[in-house]
C-alpha positions, 0 to 999 in steps of 0.5 A: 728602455723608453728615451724620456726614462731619465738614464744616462749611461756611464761614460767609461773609457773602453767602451768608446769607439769610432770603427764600423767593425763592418763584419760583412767584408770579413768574408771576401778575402779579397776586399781584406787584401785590398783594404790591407794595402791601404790600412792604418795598422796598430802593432801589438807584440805580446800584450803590449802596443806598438806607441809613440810618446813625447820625450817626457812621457805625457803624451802617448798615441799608438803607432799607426804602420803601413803594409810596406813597414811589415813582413807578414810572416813574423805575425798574423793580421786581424781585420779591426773596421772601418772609420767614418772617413772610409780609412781601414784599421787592422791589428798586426799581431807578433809574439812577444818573449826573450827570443821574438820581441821586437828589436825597434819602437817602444811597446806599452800595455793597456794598462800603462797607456789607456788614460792616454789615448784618443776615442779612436785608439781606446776603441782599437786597443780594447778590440786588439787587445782581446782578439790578439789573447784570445787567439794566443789561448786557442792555437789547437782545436777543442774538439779532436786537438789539431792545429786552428788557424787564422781566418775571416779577418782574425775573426774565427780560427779553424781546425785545419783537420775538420774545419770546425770554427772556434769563436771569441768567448767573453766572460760576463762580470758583474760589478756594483756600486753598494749604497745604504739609505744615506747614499753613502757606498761600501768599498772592499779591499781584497787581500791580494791588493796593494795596502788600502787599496779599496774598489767596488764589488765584483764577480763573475756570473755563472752558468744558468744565472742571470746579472740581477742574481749575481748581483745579489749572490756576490754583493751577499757572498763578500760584504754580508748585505742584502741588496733590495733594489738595482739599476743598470749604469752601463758596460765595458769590455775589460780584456784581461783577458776575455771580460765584460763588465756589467755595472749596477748600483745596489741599495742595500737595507742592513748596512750594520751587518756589512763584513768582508767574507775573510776569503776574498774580502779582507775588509769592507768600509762605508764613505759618505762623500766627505769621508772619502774625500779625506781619505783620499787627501791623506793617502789613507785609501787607493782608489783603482784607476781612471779607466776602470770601470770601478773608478767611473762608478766612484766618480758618478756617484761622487759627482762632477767635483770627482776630478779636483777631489779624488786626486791621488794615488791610484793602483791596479788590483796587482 
């Protein structure tokens, strides 16, 4: 895309980051021993991070340790990058359940922290978050079923039988912001979400299918209508636990038509800007939350008066 075509990207939360993953170094085990010693280290137990708060809760950071805080043998230790001041990060890694969760500190998830944190933090928190899940799901080999281990920095796992290397899979997802010629946008609500909670239109892509096809297979698959133009807005990892969300907004030339499928959509509605305004002011929808990337679409179309708007309640899909 040429810089003078006009686009701007969406500014969405866990797509920030200050770390040079400088995955050239994940290869000398003797640089990551070194830099180990030096490293600002987040803890995640579980899906949950190690944070600091303050004591009514409104200002939340990770908790960054040292190696001299941490015995290695409870957990493993992935490489995370480098920061522009030449500081290394690394995740430390440690079950999470009844008999091995931590004794000490507080442990937060993504979900409860992640409008709280810094650039730097999100960045690490998302990288973290999905490098930890991903290694919890692959402890044997795919292959012949042996045991896989921890190697290059946390960055494959290896079977200790044939040394085939098992790498991290993300799963693409499409997700779109359907408008009709009146720039007003359809929202769903799902059957399994909290009473009026509405969000955009979502959906995984299949194998052999491209994002512009999925768009027009789940935006006619869910609501009934039928999309005739898309642009890109951006894209952001989701790890819950292995996505990436790809976001468009569609326009759509049959709006009449628009009817949630009953199976994964229970009902879809149409708002202009004033109309969801409204809703919002009389708690009569639920907007998702401020990270997701479904609220940042809402928020771009909406416009700069988004924050002081569409204040109110907000909930996650469960």
């Amino acid at each position: 895309m040429s810089a003078d075509s006009g686009f701007k990207e969406l500014d969405l939360a866990l797509s920030r980051t200050k770390l040079d993953r400088a995955a050239d170094l994940r290869l000398d085990k003797n640089a990551l021993d070194e830099m180990w010693l030096r490293a600002e280290i987040a803890q995640i137990s579980g899906d949950r991070f190690r944070i600091l708060t303050d004591e009514d809760g409104r200002k939340i950071s990770l908790e960054f340790l040292n190696a001299t805080q941490i015995k290695e043998e409870n957990g493993e230790r992935y490489f995370l990058g480098i920061a522009a001041s030449g500081k290394p990060y690394f995740l430390w890694h440690t079950p999470f359940n009844e008999s091995a969760k931590p004794t000490f500190g507080t442990f937060k998830g993504l979900r409860d922290i992640g409008a709280f944190l810094n650039d730097l933090e999100i960045g690490i928190a998302a990288h973290g978050l999905a490098l930890s899940q991903w290694h919890d799901a692959h402890p044997m080999c795919a292959k012949c079923g042996a045991k896989t281990e921890s190697v290059q920095g946390g960055s494959v796992r290896e079977c200790v039988v044939d040394r085939k290397q098992h790498h991290p899979r993300t799963d693409p997802a499409i997700i779109v912001l359907v408008k009709d010629s009146q720039d007003r946008v359809l929202l769903g609500h799902q059957k399994i979400w909290p009473t009026n909670r509405f969000s955009t239109l979502a959906g995984f892509v299949e194998p052999g299918e491209s994002f512009e096809r999925c768009v027009r297979r789940e935006v006619f698959e869910e609501a009934g209508v039928n999309v005739i133009s898309m642009s890109y807005l951006g894209s952001q990892p989701w790890p819950f636990p292995a996505s990436i969300m790809i976001a468009f907004d569609a326009l759509i030339d049959n709006p009449e038509a628009a009817k949630g499928d009953g199976v994964e959509i229970e009902e879809v509605r149409w708002f202009s800007r004033a109309s969801m305004k409204a809703a919002v002011a009389a708690a009569q929808i639920i907007l998702p939350p401020t990270i997701s990337v479904a609220r940042a679409m809402i928020n771009h179309w909406y416009g700069p008066d988004a924050a002081k708007d569409l204040i109110g309640g907000e909930a996650w899909r469960n």
